[in-house]
C-alpha positions as CSV (number, residue, x, y, z in Angstrom):
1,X,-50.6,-100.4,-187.2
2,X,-51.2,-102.2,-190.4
3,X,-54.5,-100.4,-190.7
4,X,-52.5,-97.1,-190.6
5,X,-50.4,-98.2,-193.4
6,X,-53.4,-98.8,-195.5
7,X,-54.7,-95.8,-195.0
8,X,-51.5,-93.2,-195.4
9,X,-49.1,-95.2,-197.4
10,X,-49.9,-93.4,-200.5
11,X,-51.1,-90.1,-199.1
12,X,-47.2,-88.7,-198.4
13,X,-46.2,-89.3,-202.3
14,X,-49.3,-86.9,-203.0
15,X,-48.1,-84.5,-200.6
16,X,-44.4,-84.9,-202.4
17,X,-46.0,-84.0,-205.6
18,X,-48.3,-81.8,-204.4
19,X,-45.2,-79.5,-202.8
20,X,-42.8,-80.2,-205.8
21,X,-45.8,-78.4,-208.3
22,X,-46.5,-76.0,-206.0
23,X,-42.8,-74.4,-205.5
24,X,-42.0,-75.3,-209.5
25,X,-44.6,-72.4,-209.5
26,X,-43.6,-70.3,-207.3
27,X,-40.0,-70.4,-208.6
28,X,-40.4,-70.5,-212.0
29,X,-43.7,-68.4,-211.7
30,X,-43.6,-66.0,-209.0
31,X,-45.9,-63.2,-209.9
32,X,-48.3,-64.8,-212.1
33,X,-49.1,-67.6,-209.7
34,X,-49.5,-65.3,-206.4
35,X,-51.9,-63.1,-208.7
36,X,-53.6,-66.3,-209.1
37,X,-54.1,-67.4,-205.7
38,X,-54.0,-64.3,-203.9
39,X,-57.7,-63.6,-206.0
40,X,-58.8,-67.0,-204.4
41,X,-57.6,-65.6,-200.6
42,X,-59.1,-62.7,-201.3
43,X,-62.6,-63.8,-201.5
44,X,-62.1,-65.9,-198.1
45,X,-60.5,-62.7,-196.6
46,X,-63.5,-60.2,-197.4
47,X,-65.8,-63.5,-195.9
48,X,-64.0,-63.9,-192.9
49,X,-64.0,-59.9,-192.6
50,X,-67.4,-60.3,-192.1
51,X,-67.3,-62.2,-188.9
52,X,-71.0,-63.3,-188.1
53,X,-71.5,-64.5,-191.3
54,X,-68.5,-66.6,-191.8
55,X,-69.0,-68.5,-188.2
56,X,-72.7,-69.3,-190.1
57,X,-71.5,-70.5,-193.1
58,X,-69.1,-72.9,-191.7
59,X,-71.8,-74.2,-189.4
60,X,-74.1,-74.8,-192.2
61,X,-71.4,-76.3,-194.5
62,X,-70.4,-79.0,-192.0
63,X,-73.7,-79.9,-191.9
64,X,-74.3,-79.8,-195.4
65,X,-71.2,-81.4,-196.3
66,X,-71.3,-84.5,-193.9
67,X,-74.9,-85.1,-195.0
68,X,-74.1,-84.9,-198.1
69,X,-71.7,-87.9,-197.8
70,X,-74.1,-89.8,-195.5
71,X,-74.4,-92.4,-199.0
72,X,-69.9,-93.1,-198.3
73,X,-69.8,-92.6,-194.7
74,X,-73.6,-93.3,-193.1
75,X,-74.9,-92.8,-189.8
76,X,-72.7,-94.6,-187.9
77,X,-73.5,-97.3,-185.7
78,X,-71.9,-97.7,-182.1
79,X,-69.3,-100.2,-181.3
80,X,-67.4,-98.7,-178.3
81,X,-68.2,-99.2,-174.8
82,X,-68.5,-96.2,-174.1
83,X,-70.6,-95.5,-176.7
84,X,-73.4,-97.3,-175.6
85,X,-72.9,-96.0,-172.1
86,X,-73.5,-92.6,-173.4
87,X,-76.9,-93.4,-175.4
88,X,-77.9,-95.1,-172.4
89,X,-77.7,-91.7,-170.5
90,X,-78.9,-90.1,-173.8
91,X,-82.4,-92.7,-173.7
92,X,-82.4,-92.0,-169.6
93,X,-82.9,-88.1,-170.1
94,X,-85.2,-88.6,-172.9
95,X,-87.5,-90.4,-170.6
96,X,-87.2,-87.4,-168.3
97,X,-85.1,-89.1,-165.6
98,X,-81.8,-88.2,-164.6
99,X,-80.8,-92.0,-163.4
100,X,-83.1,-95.4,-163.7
101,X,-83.6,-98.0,-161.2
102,X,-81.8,-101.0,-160.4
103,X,-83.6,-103.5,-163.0
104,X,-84.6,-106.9,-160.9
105,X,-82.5,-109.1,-163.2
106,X,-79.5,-106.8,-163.5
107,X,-77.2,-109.6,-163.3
108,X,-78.4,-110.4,-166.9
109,X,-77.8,-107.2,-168.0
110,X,-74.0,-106.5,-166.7
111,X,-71.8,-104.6,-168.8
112,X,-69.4,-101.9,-169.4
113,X,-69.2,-98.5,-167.9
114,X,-72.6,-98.9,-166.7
115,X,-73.4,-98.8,-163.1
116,X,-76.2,-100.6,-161.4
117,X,-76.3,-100.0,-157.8
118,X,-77.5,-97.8,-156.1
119,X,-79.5,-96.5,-159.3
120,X,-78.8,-98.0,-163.6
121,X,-77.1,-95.5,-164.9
122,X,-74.2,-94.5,-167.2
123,X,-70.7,-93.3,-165.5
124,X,-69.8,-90.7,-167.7
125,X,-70.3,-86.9,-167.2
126,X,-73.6,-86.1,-168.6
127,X,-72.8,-83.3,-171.3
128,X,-72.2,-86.1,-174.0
129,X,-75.3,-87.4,-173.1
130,X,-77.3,-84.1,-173.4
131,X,-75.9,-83.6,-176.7
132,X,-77.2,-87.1,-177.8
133,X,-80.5,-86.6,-176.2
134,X,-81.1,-83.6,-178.3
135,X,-80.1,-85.5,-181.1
136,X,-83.1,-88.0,-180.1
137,X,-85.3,-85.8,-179.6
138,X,-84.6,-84.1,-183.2
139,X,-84.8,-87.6,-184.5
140,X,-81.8,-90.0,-183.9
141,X,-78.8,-89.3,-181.3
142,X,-76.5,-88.7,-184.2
143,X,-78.4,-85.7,-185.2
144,X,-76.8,-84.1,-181.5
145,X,-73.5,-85.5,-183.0
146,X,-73.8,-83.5,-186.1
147,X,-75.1,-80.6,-184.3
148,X,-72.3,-80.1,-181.7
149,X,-69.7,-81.2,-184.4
150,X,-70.6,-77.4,-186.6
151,X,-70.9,-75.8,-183.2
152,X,-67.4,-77.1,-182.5
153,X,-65.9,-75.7,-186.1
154,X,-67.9,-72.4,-185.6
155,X,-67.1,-71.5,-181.9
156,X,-63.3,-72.0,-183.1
157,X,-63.5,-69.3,-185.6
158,X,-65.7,-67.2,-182.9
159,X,-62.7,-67.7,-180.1
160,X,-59.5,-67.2,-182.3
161,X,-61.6,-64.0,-183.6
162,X,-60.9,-62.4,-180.4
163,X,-56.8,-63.5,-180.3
164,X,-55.6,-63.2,-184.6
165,X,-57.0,-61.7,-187.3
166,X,-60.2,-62.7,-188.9
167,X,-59.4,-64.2,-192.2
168,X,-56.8,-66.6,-189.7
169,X,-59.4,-67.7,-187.3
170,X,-61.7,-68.4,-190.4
171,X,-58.8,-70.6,-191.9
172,X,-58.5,-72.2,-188.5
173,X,-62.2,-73.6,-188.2
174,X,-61.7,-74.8,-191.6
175,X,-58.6,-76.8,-191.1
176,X,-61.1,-78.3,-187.6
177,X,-64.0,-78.8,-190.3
178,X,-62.4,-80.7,-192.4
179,X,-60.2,-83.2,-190.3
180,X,-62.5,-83.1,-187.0
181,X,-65.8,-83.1,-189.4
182,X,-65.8,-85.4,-192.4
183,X,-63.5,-88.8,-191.8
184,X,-63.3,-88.9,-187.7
185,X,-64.6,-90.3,-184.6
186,X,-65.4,-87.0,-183.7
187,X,-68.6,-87.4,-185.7
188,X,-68.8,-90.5,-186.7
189,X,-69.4,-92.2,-183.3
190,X,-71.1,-90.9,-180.1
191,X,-68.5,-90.6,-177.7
192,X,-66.0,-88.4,-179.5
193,X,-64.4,-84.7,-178.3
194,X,-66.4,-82.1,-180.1
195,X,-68.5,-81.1,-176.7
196,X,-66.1,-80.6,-174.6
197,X,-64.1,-78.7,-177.6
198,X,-66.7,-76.1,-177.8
199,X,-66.8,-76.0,-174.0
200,X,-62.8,-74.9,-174.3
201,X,-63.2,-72.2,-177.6
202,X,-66.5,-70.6,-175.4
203,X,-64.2,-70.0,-172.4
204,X,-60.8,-68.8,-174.2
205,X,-63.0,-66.4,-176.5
206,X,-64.9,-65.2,-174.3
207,X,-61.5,-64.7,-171.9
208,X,-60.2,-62.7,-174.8
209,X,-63.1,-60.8,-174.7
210,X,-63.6,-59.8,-171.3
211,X,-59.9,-58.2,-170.6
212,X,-61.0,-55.4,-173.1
213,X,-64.1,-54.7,-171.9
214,X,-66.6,-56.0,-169.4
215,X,-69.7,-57.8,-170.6
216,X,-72.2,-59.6,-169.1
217,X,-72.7,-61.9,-172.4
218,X,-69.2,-62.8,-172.5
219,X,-69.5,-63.2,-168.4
220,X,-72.2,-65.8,-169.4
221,X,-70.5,-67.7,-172.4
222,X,-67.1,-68.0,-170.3
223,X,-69.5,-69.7,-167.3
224,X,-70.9,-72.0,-169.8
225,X,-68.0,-72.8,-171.1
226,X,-66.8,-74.0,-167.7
227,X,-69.6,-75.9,-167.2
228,X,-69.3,-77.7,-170.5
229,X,-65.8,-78.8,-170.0
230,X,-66.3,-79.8,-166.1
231,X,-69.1,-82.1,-167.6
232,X,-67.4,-83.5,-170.3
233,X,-63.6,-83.7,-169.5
234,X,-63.2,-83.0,-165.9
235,X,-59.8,-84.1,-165.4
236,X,-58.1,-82.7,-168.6
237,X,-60.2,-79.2,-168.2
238,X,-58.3,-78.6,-164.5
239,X,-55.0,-78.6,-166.2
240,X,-56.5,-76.4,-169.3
241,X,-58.2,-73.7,-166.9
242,X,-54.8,-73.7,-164.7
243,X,-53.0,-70.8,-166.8
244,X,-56.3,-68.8,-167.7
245,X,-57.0,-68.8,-164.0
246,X,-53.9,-67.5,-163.2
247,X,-54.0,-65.2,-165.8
248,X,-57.7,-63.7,-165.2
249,X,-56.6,-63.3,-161.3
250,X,-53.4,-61.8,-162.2
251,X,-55.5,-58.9,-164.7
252,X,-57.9,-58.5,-161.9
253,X,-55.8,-57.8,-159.3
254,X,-54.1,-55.4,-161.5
255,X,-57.1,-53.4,-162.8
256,X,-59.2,-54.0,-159.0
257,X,-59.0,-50.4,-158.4
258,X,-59.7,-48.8,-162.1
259,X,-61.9,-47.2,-163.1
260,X,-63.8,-50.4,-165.0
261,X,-63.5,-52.3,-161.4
262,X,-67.2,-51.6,-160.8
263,X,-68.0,-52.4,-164.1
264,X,-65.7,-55.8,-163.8
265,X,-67.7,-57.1,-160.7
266,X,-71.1,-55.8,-161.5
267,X,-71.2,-57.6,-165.0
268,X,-68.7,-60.6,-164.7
269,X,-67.2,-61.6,-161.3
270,X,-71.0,-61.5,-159.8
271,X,-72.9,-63.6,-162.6
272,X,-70.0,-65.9,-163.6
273,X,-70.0,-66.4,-159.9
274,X,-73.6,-67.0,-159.6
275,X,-73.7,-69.4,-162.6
276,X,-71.0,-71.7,-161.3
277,X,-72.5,-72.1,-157.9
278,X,-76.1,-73.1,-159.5
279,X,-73.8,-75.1,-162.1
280,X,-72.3,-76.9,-158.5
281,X,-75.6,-77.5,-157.3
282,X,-76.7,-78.9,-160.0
283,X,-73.9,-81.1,-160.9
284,X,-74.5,-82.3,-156.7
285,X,-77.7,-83.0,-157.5
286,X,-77.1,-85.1,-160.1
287,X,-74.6,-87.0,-158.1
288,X,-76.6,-87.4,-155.5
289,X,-79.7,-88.9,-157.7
290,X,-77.2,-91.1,-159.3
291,X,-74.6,-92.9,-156.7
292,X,-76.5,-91.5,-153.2
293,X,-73.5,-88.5,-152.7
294,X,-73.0,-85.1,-153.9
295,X,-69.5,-85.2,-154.4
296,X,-69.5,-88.8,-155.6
297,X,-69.6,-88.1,-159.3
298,X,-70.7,-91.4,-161.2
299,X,-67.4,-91.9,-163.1
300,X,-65.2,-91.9,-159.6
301,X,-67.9,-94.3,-158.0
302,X,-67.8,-97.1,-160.7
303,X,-63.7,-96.4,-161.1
304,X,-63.6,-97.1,-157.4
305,X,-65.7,-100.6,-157.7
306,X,-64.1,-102.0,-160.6
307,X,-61.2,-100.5,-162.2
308,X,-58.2,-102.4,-161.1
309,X,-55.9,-101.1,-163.7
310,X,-53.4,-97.7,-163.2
311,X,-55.1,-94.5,-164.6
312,X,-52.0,-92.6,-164.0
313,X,-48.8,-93.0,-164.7
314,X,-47.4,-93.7,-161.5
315,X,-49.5,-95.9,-159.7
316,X,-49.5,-99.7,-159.5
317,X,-52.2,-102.0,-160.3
318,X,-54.8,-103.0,-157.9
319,X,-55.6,-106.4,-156.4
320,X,-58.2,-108.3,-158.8
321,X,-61.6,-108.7,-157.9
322,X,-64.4,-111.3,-158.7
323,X,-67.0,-110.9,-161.4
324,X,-69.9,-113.2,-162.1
325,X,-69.3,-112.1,-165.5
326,X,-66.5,-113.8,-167.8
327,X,-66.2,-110.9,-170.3
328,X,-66.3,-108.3,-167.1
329,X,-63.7,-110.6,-165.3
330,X,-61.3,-110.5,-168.7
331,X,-61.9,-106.7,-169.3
332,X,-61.1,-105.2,-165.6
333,X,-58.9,-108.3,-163.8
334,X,-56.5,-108.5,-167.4
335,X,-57.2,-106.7,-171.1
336,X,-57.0,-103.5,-169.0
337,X,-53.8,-104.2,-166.5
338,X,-52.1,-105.7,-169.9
339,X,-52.0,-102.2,-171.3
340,X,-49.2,-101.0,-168.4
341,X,-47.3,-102.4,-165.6
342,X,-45.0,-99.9,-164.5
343,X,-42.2,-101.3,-166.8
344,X,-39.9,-98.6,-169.4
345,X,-41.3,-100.6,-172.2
346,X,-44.8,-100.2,-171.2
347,X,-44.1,-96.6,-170.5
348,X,-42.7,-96.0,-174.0
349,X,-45.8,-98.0,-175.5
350,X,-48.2,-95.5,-173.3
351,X,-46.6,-92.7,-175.1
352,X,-46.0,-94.1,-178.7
353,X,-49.8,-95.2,-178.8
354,X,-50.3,-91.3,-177.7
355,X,-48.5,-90.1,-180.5
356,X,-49.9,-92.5,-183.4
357,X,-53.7,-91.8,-182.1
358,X,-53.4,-87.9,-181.8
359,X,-51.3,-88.1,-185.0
360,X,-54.5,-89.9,-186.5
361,X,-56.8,-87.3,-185.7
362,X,-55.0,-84.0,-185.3
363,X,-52.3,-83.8,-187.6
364,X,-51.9,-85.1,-191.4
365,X,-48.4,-86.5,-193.2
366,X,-48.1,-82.7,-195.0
367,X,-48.4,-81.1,-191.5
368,X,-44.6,-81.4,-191.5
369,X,-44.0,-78.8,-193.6
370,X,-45.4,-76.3,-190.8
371,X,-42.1,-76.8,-189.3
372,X,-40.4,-73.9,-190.5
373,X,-43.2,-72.3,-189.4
374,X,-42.8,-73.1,-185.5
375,X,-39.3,-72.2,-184.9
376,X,-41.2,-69.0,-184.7
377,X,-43.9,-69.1,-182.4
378,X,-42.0,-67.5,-179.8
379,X,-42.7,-64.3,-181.1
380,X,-46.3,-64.5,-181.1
381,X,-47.2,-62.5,-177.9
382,X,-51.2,-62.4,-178.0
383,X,-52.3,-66.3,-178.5
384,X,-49.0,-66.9,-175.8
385,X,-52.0,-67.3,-173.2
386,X,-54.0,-69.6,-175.7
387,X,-50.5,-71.5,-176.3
388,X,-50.0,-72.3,-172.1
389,X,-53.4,-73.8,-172.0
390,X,-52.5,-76.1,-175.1
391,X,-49.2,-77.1,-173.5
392,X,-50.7,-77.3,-170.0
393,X,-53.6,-79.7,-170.9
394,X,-50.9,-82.3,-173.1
395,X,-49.1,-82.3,-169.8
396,X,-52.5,-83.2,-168.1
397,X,-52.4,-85.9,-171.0
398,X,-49.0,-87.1,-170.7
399,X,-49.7,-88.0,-167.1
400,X,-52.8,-90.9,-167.6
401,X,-52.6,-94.1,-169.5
402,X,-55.2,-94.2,-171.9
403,X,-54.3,-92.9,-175.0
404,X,-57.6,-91.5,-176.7
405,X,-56.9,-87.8,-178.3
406,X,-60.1,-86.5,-177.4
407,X,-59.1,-86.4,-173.6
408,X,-57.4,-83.1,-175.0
409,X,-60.7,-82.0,-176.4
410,X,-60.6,-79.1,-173.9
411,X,-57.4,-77.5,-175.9
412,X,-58.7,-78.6,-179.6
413,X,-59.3,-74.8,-180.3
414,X,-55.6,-74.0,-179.0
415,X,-54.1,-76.7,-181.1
416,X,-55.8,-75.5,-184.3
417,X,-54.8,-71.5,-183.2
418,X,-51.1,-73.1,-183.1
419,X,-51.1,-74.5,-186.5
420,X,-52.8,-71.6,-188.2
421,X,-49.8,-69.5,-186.5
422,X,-47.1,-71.7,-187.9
423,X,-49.0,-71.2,-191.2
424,X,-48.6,-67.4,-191.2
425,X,-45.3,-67.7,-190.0
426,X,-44.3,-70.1,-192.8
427,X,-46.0,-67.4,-195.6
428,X,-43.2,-65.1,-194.3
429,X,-40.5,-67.4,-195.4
430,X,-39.6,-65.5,-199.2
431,X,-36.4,-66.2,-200.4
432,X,-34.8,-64.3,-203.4
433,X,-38.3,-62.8,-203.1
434,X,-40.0,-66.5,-204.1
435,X,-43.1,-67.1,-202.6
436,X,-42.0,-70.5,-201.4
437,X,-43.9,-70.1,-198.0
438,X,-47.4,-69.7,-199.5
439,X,-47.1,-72.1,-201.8
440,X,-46.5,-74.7,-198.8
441,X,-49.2,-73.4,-196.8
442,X,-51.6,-74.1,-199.9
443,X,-50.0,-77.4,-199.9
444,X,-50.6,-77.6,-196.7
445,X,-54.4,-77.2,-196.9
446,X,-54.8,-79.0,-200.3
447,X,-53.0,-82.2,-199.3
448,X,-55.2,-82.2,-196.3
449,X,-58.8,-81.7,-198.4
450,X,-57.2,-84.9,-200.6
451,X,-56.3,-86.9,-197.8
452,X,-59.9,-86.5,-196.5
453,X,-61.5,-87.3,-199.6
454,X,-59.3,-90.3,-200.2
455,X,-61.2,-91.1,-196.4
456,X,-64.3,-90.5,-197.5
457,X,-64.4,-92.3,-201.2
458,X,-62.9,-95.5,-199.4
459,X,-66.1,-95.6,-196.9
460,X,-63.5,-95.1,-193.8
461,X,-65.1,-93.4,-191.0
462,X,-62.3,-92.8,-189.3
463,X,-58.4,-94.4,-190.1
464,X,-58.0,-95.8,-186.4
465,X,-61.1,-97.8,-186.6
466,X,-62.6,-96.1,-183.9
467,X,-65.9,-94.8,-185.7
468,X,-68.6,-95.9,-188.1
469,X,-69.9,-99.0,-188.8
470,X,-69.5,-100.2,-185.4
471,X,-71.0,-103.6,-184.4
472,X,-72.5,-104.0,-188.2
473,X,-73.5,-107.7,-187.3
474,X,-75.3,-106.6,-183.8
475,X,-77.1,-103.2,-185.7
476,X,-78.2,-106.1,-188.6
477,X,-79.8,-108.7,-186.1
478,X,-81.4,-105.2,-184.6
479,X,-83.2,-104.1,-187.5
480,X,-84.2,-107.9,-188.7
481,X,-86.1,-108.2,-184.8
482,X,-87.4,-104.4,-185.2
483,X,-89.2,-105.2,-188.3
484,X,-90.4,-108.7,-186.6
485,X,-93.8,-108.7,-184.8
486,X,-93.7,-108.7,-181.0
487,X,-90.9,-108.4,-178.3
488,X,-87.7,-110.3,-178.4
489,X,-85.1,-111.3,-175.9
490,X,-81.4,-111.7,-177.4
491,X,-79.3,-113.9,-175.0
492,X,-75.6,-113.3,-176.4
493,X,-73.5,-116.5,-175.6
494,X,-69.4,-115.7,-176.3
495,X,-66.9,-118.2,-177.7
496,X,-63.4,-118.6,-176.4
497,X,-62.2,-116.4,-179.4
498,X,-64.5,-113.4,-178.5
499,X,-62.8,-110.1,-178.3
500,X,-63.5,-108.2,-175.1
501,X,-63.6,-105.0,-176.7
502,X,-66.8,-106.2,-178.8
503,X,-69.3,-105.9,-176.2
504,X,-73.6,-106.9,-177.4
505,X,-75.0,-107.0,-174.2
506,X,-76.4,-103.0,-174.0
507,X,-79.7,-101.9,-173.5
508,X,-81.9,-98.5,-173.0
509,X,-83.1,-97.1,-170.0
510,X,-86.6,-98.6,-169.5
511,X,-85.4,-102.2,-170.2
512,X,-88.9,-104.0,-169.8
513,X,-90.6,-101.5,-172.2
514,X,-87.9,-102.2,-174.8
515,X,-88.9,-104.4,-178.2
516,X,-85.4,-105.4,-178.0
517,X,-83.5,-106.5,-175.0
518,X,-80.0,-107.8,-174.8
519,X,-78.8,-110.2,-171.9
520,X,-76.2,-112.6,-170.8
521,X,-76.7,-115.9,-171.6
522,X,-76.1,-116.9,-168.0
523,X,-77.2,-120.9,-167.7
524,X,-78.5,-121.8,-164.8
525,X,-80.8,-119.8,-162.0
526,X,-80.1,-116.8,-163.6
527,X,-81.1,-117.6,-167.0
528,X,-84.2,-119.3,-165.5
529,X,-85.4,-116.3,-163.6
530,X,-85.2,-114.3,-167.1
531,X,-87.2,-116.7,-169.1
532,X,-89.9,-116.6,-166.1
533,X,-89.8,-112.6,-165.8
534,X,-90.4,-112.7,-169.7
535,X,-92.7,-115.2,-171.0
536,X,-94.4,-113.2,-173.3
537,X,-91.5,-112.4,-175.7
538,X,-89.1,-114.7,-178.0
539,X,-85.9,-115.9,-177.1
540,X,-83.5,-115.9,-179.2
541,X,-80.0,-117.3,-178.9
542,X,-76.5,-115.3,-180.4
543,X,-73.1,-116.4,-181.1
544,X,-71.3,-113.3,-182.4
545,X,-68.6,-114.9,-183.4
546,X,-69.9,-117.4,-185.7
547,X,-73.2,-115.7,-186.7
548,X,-75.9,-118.1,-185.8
549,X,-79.1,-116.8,-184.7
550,X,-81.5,-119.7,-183.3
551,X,-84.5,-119.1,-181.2
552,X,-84.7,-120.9,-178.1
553,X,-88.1,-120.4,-177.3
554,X,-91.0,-118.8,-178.6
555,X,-93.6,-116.4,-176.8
556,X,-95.6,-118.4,-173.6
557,X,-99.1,-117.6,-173.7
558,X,-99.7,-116.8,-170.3
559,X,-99.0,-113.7,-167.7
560,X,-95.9,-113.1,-166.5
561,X,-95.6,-114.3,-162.8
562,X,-93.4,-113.3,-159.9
563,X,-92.2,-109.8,-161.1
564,X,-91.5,-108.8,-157.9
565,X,-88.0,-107.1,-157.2
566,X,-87.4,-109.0,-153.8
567,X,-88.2,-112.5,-155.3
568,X,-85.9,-111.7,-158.5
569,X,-82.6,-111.0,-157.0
570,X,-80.0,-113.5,-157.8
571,X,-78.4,-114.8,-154.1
């Protein structure tokens, strides 16, 4: 929590001041200060009123904007598990596979949320990974970052288009720009929500969209937007597509016999059928290529091997297992069970850590003043189906123990619909015929625009830590062996201090073509059979935690011998 302080001690005094100019004006000023502002909302309100055009613009400016700051907050390099786990799936399409095969010294390569039996492959659902392989393709992996990042600010303003007016669905996708889009994980690492977000706005606008009139491009968005979300956020996307399937049934059942019901299943029940079952067959395909089952997904098939932690709520730790692997043994068999036991205080720390995270990236200290605003959303009767999938999918959340907000990717669009309500309901608030609520909601958006920039001239990338620089001493040794002549092997050897979370040993898809590889520094057999299976590269020797780099033995001049799988299998 001390980095939290750092980062919002001063930002609430701003806010104070902020607020206090802001209704001096309005009191003191009424008319002449509305005339002022209202000629600034104007010009957003004739752009938003032009609906294509303003979902273009706010692509194009997240782009332009976060590139623009690449020299305060640069590409960011990975640090996360799971970020590597999704490069690796990234680097595995990119060689046009959908899994890799099991390398012949894989216990060298063991690490985190990366499977090795029956194929090498990532655990995660694979739309992450698509959108990073795009990015590679285009360049660099964070490219497909970027890319989905101004997809996800756009397809909000396209979905709340189709629930509230335009000029508050353009105001939405800004208030998503600028917190989701400049100073967050969401784009400044590679395993952040912004997929599965637009995978949520495609099916709730194009929901909206179909109850007024049938459409076989709306049929196809709302498939793909299923899709999305059942390959990025499987488990939080059931309790998000819980209400709107109870909703679409209930409006079909109602209008199966109008006189639109041939329409209804020519253009939307047929094809959103037909795209979900070759969605289904895919997604079994890809199971089956990857863990040897169709309805194995990867993610189930490693949790089952090694998790021995609770992933709900309710359920008790499992027995602990043995790893050859020290750092493996530490992460699975204790850093993970020390998070909860089943105790009230664990229970209370589950949710607090929930609270401080999602307050982190969804809400900011002058988001209080929407209060006022709330006591109202009872009234709102058209987003009421886009509020049920919000509250649906935090209960989803509120039932697992890991606390990272983009679990409720799914509902990112509904959570940015609510706020932008609370906002026009706030406006509303006049007293003595004051425009006290206005001038809070341009508080509101103001305090947030300075609270980013304050982000973004300190260099943070994100103010729980979680995005960024990453492993900066790992990315350094990287680019020093890049720029070195001939192929390298990094054994990483960890001191008793060494964090768990602070994983080096990750590596691409084709590990023997790689320049660079990364492995355990395993003494003994192991480590023998590596040296032998790679005598034409340098060894080098790392200690993370105090920096040295030595080489341990330069390039042998002779063929490699005994690559055989069957001779290289550790007992």
């Amino acid at each position: 929590m001390e980095f939290f302080a750092q980062v919002w001690f001063s930002e609430p005094r701003v806010t104070l001041l902020l607020a206090a100019a802001f209704l001096l004006l309005a009191i003191l000023l009424p008319r002449r200060s509305e005339r002022f502002f209202l000629r600034i909302e104007a010009f957003f309100s004739a752009l938003a009123a032009r609906k294509l055009l303003a979902i273009l613009l706010l692509f194009l400016s997240v782009i332009v904007v976060r590139l623009a700051l690449l020299g305060w907050l640069p590409i960011p390099n990975p640090g996360i598990h799971d970020e590597f786990s999704y490069l690796l799936m990234a680097d595995t399409f990119a060689h046009g596979r959908l899994t890799n095969p099991t390398h012949p010294l894989w216990r060298s390569f063991q690490t985190f949320h990366v499977i090795w039996f029956p194929t090498y492959a990532s655990k995660y659902p694979p739309a992450q990974g698509i959108a990073l392989f795009l990015g590679q393709l285009l360049g660099h992996p964070w490219i497909g970052v970027l890319l989905t990042a101004a997809g996800m600010a756009a397809s909000f303003v396209w979905m709340l288009q189709a629930w509230i007016p335009a000029r508050w669905a353009l105001l939405a996708g800004l208030l998503a720009a600028i917190k989701l889009c400049v100073a967050c994980y969401w784009i400044n690492s590679y395993w952040g929500g912004a997929v599965a977000a637009i995978g949520g706005a495609l099916v709730l606008g194009a929901l909206a969209r179909l109850k007024r009139k049938p459409s076989l491009r709306e049929a196809i968005l709302f498939a793909a937007g299923l899709v999305i979300l059942f390959n990025s956020r499987p488990y939080e996307s059931v309790f998000f597509c819980l209400p709107l399937g109870v909703a679409l049934l209930f409006w079909l059942l109602l209008n199966y016999k109008g006189p639109q019901s041939a329409h209804y299943r020519k253009f939307v029940i047929l094809p959103v059928s037909a795209l979900l079952l070759i969605a289904a067959l895919a997604m079994s395909f890809y199971n089956w290529r990857i863990t040897g089952d169709p309805l194995d997904p990867p993610f189930v098939f490693a949790a089952r091997f090694n998790n021995r932690a609770a992933i709900f709520l309710w359920q008790s730790p499992k027995p602990p297992i043995h790893f050859d692997v020290a750092e493996l043994d530490q992460f699975y068999n204790r850093a993970e069970l020390e998070r909860y036991n089943r105790t009230w205080q664990a229970l209370l720390s589950v949710f607090q850590e929930k609270m401080q995270s999602c307050a982190a990236v969804f809400a900011w200290p002058a988001a209080w003043l929407l209060l006022p605003g709330a006591f109202f959303l009872f009234r709102d009767r058209r987003p009421r189906l886009v509020y049920f999938a919000l509250f649906a999918t935090l209960f989803g959340y509120s039932l697992v123990v890991w606390p990272w907000p983009h679990y409720l990717a799914p509902a990112a669009c509904a959570w940015f619909a609510l706020l932008v309500q609370c906002i026009r309901h706030l406006r509303a608030f006049r007293p003595f015929g004051r425009p006290v609520g206005p001038a809070l909601s341009r508080v509101i958006f103001l305090a947030l625009v300075l609270d980013v920039s304050h982000l973004a001239a300190q260099r943070i990338s994100d103010p729980q830590g979680w995005g960024g620089w990453g492993l900066l001493d790992r990315e350094q040794l990287k680019d020093t062996l890049e720029a070195t002549p001939g192929k390298h092997v990094v054994l990483v050897r960890y001191g008793p201090d060494h964090s768990v979370h602070e994983e080096w040993v990750f590596n691409g898809a084709d590990v023997d073509t790689s320049k660079i590889i990364w492995a355990r520094d395993l003494p003994g057999p192991v480590n023998d059979r590596l040296l032998a299976y790679y005598p034409d590269r340098t060894i080098w020797l790392v200690i993370p935690e105090t920096g040295d780099v030595s080489i341990l033995r330069p390039p042998v001049a002779q063929r490699p011998l005994g690559r055989k799988a069957a001779d290289l299998h550790a007992p």
